[in-house]
C-alpha positions as CSV (number, residue, x, y, z in Angstrom):
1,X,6.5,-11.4,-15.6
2,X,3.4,-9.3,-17.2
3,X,1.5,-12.6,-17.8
4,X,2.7,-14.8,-14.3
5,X,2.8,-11.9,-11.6
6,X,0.2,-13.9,-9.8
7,X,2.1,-16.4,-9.3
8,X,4.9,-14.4,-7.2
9,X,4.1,-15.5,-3.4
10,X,5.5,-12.6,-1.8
11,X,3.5,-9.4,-1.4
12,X,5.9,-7.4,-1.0
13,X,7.9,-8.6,-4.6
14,X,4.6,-8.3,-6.2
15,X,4.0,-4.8,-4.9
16,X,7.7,-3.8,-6.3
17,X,7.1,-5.2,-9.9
18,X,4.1,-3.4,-10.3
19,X,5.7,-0.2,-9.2
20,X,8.2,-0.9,-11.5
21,X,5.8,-1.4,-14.5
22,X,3.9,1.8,-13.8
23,X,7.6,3.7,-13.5
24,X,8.3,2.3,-16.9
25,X,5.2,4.1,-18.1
26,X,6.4,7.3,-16.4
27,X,9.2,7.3,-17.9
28,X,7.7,6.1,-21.2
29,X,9.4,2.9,-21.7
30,X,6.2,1.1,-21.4
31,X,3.1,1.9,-23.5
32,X,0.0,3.1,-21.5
33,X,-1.9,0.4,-23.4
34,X,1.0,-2.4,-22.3
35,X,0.2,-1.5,-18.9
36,X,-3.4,-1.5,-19.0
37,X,-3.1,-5.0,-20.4
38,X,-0.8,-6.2,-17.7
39,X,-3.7,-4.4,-15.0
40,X,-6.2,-6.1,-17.1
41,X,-4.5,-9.7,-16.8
42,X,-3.2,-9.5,-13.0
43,X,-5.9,-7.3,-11.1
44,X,-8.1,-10.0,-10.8
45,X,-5.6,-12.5,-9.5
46,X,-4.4,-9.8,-6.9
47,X,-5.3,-10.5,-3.3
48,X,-3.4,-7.4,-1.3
49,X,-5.8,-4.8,-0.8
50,X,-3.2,-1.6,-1.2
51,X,-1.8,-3.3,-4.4
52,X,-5.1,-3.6,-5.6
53,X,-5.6,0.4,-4.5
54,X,-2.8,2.1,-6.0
55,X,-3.3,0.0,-9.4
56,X,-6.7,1.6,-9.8
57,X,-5.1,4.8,-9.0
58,X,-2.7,4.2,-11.1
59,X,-5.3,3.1,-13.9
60,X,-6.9,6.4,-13.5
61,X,-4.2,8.1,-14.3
62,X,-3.4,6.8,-16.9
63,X,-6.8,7.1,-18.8
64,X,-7.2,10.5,-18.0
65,X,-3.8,11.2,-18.9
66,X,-2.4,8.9,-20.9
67,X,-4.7,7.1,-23.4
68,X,-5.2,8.5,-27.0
69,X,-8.1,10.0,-26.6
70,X,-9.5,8.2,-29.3
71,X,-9.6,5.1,-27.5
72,X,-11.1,6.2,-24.7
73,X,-14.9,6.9,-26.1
């Protein structure tokens, strides 16, 4: 699902699955990096404006939060 999300039809079962992805994060079952490679891969092919939204949000976040430090600079 992290490399064919785009090709999920229905907003709304898009909008679920990356929810999902960032709660796997939260809970850390998904590495920060994991996730910003799925964002990487799938923003671009997102078309729904509030997906688009919250997964730069969400992206924030996670830099300023999450990310080694390191590999941030």
């Amino acid at each position: 699902m992290t490399e064919n999300l785009h090709h999920v039809s229905d907003p709304v079962t898009r909008a679920a699955v990356w929810r999902y992805f960032w709660m796997l994060v939260m809970d850390r079952k998904m590495s920060s990096l994991k996730y910003v490679d799925f964002v990487h891969k799938q923003l671009p092919h997102e078309t729904v404006e509030q997906i688009i939204a919250v997964a730069l949000m969400n992206l924030r976040v996670l830099i300023g939060s999450y990310i080694p430090l390191e590999l941030v600079q």
